[in-house]
Backbone as XML, in Angstrom:
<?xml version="1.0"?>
<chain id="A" units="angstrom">
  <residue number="1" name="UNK">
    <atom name="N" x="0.842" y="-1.188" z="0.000"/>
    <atom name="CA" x="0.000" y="0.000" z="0.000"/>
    <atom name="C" x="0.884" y="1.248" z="0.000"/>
  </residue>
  <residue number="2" name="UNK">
    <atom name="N" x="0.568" y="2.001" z="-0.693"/>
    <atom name="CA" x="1.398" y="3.596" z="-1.025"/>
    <atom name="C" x="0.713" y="4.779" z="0.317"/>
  </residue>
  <residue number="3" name="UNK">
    <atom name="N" x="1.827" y="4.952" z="0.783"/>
    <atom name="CA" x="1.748" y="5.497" z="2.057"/>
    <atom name="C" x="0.685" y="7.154" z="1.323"/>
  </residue>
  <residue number="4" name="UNK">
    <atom name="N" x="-0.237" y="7.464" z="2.463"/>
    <atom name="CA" x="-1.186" y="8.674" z="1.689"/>
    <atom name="C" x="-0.582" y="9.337" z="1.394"/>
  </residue>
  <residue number="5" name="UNK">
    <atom name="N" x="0.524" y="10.268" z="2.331"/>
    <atom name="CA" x="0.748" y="11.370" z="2.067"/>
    <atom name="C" x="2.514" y="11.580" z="1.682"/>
  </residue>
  <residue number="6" name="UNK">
    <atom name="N" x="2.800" y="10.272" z="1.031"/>
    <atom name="CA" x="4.506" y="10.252" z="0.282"/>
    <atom name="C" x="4.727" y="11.063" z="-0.228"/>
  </residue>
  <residue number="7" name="UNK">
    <atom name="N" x="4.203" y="11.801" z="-0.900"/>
    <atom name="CA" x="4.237" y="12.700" z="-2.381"/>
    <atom name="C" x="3.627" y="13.898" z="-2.614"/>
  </residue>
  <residue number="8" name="UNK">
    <atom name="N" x="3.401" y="14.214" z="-1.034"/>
    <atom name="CA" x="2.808" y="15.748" z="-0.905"/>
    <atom name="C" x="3.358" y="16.565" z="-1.424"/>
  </residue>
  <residue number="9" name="UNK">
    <atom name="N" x="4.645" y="16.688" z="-1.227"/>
    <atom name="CA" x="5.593" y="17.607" z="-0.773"/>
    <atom name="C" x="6.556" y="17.551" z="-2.156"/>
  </residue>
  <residue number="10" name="UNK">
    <atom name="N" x="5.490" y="17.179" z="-3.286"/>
    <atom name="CA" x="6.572" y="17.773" z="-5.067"/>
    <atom name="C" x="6.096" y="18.836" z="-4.641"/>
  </residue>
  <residue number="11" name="UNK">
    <atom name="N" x="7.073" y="20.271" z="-4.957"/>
    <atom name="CA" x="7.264" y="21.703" z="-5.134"/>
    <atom name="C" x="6.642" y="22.233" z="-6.482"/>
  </residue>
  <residue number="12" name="UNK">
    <atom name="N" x="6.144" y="22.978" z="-6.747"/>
    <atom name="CA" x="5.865" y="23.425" z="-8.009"/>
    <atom name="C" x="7.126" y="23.644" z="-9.042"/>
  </residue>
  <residue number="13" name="UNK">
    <atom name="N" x="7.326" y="23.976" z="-10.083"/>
    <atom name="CA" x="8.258" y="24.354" z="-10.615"/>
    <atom name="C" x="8.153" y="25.579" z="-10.713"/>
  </residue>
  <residue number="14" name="UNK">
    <atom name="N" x="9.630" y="25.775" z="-10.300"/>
    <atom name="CA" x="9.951" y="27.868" z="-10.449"/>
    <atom name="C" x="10.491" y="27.966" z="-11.564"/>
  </residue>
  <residue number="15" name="UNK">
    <atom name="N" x="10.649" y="29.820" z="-12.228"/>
    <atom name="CA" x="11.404" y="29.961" z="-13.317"/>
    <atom name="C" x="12.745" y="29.517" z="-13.292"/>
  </residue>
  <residue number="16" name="UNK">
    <atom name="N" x="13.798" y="29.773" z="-12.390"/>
    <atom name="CA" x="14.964" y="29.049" z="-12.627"/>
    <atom name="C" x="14.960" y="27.847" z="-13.133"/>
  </residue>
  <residue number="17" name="UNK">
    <atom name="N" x="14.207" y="26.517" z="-12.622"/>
    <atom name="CA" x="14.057" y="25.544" z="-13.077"/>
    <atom name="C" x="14.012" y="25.346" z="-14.528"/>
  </residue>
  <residue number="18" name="UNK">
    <atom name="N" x="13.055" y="25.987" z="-15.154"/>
    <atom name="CA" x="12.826" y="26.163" z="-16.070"/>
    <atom name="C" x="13.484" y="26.637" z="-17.229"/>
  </residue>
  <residue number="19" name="UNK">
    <atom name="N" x="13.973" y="27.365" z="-16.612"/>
    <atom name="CA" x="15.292" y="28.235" z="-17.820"/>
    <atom name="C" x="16.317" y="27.363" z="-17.773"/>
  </residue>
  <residue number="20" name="UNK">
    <atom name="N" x="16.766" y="26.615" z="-17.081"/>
    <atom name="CA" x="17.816" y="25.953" z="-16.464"/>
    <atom name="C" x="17.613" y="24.813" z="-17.529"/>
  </residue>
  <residue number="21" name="UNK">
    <atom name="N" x="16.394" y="24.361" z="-17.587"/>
    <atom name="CA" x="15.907" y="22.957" z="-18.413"/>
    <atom name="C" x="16.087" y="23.224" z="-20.146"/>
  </residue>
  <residue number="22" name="UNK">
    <atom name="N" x="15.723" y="24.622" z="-20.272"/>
    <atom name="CA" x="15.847" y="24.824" z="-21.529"/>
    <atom name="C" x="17.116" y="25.267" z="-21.989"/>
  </residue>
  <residue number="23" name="UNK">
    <atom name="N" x="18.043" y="25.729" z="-21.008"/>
    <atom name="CA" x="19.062" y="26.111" z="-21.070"/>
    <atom name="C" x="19.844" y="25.221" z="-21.589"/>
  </residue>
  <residue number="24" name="UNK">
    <atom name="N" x="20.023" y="23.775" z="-20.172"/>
    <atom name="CA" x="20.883" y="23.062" z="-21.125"/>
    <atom name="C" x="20.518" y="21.938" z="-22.400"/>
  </residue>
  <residue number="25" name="UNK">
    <atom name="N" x="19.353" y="22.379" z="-22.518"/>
    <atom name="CA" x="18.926" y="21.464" z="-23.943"/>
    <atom name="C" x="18.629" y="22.325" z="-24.987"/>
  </residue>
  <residue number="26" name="UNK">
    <atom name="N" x="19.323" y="23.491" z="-24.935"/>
    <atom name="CA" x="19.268" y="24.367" z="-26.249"/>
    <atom name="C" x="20.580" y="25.190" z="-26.172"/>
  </residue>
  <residue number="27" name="UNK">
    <atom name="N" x="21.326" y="24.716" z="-25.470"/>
    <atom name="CA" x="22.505" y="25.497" z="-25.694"/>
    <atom name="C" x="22.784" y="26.463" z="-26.741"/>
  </residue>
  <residue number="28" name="UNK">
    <atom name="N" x="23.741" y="26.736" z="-27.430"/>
    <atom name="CA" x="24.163" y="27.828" z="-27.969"/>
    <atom name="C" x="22.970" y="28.659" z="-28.310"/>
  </residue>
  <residue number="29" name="UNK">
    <atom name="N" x="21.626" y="28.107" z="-28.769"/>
    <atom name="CA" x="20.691" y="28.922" z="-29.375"/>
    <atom name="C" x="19.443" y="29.510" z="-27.831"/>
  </residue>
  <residue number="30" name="UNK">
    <atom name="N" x="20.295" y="28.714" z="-26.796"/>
    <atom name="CA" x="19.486" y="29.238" z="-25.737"/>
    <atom name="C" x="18.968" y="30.509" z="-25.542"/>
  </residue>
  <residue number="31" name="UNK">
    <atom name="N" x="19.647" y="31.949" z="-25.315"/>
    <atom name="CA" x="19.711" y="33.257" z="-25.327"/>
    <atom name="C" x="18.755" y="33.650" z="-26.174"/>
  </residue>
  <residue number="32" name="UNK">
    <atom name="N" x="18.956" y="33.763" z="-27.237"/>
    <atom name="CA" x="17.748" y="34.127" z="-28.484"/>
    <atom name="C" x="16.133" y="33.523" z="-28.451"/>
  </residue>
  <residue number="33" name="UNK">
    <atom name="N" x="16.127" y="31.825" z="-27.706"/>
    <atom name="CA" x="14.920" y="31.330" z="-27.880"/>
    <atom name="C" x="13.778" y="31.835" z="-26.010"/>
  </residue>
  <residue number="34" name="UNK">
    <atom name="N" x="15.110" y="32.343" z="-25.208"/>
    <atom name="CA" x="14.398" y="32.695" z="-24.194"/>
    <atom name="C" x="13.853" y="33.869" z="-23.798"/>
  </residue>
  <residue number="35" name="UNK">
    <atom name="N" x="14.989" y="34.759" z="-24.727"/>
    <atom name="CA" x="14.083" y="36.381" z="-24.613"/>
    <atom name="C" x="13.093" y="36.643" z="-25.526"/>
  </residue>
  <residue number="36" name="UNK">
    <atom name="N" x="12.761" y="35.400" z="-26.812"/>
    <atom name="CA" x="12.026" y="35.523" z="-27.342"/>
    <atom name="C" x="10.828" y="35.194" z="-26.653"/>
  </residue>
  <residue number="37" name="UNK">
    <atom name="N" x="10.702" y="33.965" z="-26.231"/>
    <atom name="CA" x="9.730" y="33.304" z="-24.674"/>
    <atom name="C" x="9.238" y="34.351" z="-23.809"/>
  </residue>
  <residue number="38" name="UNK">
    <atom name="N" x="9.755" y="35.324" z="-23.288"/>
    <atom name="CA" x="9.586" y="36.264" z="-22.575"/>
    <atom name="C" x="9.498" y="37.058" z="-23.230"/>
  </residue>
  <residue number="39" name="UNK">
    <atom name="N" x="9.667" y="37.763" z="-23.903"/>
    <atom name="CA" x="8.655" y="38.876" z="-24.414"/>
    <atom name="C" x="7.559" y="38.343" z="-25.099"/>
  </residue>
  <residue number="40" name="UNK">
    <atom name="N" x="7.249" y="37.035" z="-25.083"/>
    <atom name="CA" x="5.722" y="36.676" z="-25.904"/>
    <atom name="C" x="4.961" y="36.467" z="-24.620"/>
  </residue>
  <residue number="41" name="UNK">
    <atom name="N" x="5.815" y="35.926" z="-23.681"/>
    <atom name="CA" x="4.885" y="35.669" z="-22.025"/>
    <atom name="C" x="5.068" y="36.972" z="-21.230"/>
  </residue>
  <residue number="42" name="UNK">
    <atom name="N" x="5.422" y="38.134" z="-21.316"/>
    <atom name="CA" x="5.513" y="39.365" z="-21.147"/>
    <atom name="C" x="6.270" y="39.383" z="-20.142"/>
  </residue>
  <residue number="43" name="UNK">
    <atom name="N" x="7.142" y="38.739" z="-19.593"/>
    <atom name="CA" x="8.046" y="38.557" z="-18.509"/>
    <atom name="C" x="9.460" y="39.238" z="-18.521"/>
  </residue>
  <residue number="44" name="UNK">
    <atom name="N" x="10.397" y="39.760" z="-17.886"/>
    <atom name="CA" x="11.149" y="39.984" z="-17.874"/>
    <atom name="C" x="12.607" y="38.527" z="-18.056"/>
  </residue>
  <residue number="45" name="UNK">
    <atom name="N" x="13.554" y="38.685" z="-18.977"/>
    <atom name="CA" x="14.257" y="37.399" z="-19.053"/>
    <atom name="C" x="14.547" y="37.133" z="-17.517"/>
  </residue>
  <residue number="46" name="UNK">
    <atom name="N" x="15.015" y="38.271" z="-17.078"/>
    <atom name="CA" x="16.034" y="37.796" z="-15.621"/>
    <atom name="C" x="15.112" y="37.756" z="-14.659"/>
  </residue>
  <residue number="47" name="UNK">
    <atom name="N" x="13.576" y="37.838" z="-14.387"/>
    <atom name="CA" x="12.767" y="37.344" z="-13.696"/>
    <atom name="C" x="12.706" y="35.833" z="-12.618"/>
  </residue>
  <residue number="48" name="UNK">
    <atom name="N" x="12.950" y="35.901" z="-11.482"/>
    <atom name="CA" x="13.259" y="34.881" z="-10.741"/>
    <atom name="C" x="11.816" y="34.042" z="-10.134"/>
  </residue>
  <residue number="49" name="UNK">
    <atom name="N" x="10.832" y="35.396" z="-9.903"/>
    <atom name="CA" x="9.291" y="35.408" z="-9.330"/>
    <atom name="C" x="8.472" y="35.826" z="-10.090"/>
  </residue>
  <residue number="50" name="UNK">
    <atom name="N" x="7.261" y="34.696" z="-10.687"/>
    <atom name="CA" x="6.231" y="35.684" z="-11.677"/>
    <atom name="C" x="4.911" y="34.938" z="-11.023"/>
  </residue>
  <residue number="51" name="UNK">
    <atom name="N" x="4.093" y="35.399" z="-11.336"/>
    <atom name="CA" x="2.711" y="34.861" z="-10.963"/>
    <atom name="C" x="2.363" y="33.840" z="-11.470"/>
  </residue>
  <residue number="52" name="UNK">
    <atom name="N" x="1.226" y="33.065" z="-11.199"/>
    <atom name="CA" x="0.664" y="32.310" z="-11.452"/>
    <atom name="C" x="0.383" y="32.324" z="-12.832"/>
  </residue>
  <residue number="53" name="UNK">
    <atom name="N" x="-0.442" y="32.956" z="-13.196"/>
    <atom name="CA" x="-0.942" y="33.435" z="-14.467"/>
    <atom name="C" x="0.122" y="33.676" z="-15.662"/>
  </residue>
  <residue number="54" name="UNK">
    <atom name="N" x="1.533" y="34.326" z="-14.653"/>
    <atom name="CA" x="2.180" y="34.851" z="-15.891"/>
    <atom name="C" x="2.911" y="33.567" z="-16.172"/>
  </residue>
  <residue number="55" name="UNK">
    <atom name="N" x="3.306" y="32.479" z="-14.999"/>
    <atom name="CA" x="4.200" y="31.218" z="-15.177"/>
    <atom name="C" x="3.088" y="30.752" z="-16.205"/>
  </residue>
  <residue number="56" name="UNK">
    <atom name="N" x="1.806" y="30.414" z="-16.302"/>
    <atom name="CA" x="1.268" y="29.841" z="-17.479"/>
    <atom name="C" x="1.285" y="30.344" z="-18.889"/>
  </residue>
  <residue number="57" name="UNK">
    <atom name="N" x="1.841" y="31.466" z="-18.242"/>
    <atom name="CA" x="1.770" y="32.249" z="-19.919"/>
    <atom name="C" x="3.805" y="31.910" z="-20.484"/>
  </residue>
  <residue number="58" name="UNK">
    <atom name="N" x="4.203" y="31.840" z="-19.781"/>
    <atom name="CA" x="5.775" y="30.930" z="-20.002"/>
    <atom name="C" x="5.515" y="30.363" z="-20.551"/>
  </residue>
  <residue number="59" name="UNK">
    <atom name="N" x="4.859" y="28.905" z="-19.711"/>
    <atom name="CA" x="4.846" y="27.553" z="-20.751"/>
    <atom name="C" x="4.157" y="28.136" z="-21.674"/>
  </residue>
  <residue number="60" name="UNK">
    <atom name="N" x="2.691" y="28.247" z="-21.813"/>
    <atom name="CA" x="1.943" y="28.811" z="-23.090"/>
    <atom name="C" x="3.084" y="29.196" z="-24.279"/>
  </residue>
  <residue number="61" name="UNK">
    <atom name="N" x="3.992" y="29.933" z="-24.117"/>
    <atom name="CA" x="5.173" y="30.394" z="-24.838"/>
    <atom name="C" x="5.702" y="29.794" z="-25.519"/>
  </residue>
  <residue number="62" name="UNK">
    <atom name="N" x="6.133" y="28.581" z="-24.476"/>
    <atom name="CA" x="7.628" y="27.648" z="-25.034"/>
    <atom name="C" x="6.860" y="26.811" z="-25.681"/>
  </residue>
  <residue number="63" name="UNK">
    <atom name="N" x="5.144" y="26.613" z="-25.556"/>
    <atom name="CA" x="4.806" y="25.216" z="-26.210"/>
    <atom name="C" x="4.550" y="25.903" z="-27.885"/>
  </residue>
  <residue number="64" name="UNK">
    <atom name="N" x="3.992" y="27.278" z="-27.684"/>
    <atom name="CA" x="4.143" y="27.612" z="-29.190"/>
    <atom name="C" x="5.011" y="27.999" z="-29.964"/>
  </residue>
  <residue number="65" name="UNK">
    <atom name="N" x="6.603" y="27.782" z="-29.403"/>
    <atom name="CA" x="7.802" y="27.582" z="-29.941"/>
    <atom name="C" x="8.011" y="26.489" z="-30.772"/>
  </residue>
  <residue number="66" name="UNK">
    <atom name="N" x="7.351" y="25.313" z="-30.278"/>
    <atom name="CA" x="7.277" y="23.951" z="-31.076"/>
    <atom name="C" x="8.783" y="23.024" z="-30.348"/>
  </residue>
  <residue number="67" name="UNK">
    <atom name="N" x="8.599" y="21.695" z="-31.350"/>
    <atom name="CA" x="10.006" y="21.360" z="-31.035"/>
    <atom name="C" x="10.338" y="20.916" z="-29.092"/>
  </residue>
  <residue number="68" name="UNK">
    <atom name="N" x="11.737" y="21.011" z="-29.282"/>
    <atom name="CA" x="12.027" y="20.669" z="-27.959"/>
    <atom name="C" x="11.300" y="21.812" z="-26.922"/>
  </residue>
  <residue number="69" name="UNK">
    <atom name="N" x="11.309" y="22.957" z="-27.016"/>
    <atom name="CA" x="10.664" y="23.780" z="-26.457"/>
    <atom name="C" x="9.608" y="23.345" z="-25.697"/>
  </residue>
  <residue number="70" name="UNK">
    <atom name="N" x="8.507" y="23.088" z="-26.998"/>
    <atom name="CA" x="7.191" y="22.041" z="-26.522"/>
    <atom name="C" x="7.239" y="21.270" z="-25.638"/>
  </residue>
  <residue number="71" name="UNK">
    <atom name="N" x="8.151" y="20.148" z="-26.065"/>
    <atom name="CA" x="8.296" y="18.989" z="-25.098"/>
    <atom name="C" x="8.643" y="19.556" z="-23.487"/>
  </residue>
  <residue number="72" name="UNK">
    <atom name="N" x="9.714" y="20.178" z="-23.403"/>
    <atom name="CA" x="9.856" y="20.746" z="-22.138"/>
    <atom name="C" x="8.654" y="21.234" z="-21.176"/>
  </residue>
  <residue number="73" name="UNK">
    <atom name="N" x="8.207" y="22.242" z="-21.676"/>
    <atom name="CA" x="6.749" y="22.913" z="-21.377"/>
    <atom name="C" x="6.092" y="22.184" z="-21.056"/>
  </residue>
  <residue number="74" name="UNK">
    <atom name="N" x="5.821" y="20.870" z="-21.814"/>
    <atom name="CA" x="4.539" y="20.026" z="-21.330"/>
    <atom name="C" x="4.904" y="19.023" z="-19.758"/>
  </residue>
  <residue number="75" name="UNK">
    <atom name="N" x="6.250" y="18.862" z="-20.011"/>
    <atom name="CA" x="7.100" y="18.094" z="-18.910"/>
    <atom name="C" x="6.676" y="19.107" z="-17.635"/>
  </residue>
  <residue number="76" name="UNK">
    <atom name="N" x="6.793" y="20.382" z="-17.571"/>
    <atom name="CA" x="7.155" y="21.431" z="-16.338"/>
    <atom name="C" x="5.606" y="21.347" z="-16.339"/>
  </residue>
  <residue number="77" name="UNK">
    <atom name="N" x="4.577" y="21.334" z="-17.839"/>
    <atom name="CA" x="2.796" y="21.704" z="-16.907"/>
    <atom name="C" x="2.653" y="20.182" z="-16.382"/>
  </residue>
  <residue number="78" name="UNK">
    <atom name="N" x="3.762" y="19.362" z="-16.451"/>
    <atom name="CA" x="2.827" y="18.014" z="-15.747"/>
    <atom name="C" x="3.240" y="18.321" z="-14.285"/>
  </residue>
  <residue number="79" name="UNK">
    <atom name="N" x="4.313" y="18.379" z="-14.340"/>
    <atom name="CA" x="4.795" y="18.903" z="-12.803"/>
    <atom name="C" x="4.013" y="19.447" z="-11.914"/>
  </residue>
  <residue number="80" name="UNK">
    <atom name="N" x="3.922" y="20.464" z="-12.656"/>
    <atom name="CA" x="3.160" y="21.740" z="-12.016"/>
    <atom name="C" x="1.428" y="21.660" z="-11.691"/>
  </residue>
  <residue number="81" name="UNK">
    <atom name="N" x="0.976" y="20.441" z="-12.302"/>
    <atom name="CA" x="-0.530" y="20.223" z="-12.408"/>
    <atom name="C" x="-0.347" y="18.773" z="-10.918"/>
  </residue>
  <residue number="82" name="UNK">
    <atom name="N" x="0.837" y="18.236" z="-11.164"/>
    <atom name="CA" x="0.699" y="17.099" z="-9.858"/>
    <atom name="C" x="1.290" y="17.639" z="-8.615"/>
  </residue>
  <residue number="83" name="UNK">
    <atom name="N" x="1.891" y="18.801" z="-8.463"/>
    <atom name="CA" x="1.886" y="19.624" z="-7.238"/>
    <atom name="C" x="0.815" y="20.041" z="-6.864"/>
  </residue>
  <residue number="84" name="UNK">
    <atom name="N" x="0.085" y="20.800" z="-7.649"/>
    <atom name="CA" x="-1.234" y="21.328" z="-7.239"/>
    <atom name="C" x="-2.145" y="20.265" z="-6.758"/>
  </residue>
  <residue number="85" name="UNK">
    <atom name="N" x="-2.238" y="19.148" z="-7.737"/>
    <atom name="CA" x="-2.973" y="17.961" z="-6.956"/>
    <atom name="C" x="-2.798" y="17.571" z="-5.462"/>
  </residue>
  <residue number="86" name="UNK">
    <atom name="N" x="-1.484" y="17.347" z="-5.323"/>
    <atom name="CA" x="-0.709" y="16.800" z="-4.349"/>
    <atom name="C" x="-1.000" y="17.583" z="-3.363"/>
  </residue>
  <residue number="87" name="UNK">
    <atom name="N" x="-0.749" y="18.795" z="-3.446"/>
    <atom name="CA" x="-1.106" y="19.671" z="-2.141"/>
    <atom name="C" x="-2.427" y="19.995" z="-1.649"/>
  </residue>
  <residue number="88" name="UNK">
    <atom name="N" x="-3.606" y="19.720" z="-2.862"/>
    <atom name="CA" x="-4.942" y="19.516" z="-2.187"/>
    <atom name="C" x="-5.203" y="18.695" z="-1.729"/>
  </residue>
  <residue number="89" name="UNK">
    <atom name="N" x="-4.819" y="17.330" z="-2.075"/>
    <atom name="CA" x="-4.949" y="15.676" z="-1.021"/>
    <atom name="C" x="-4.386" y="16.253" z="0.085"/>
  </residue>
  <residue number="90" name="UNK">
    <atom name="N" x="-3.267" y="17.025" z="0.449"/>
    <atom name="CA" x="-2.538" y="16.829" z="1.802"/>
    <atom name="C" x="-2.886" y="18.072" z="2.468"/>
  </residue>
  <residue number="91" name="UNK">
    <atom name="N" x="-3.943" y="18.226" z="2.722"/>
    <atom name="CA" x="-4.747" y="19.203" z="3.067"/>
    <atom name="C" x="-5.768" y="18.553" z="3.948"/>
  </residue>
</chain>
């Protein structure tokens, strides 16, 4: 039996994370594909803290980049959708 509350405690994903992920899987072309990301999600590049709303508008970003971009994005909204779960069970 899977103990209830093992898995409360996944963290959401922050922007560092995130940049970090795309960072090293886009190397050299990293720079260009992230300030492009951010100014379509209206964020500042060097932004450490964004809202709720605006972190969805990130991914929203990177998934209409296509490509690895996509893939990433969808990886960080699964994350980010089983934290939120997680922390309403452990409630």
């Amino acid at each position: 039996m899977i103990q209830e509350h093992a898995a409360v405690n996944v963290p959401p994903p922050t922007v560092p994370e995130v940049r970090a992920s795309l960072e090293r899987l886009l190397g050299p072309d990293f720079s260009g594909i992230w300030a492009a990301v951010c100014v379509q999600a209206r964020i500042a590049p060097e932004a450490q803290l964004i809202s709720e709303t605006e972190f969805d508008e990130l991914l929203e970003a990177m998934c209409a980049r296509g490509s690895i971009c996509r893939v990433i994005a969808m990886s960080w909204k699964i994350r980010r959708t089983a934290a939120r779960k997680l922390a309403e069970i452990g409630r």
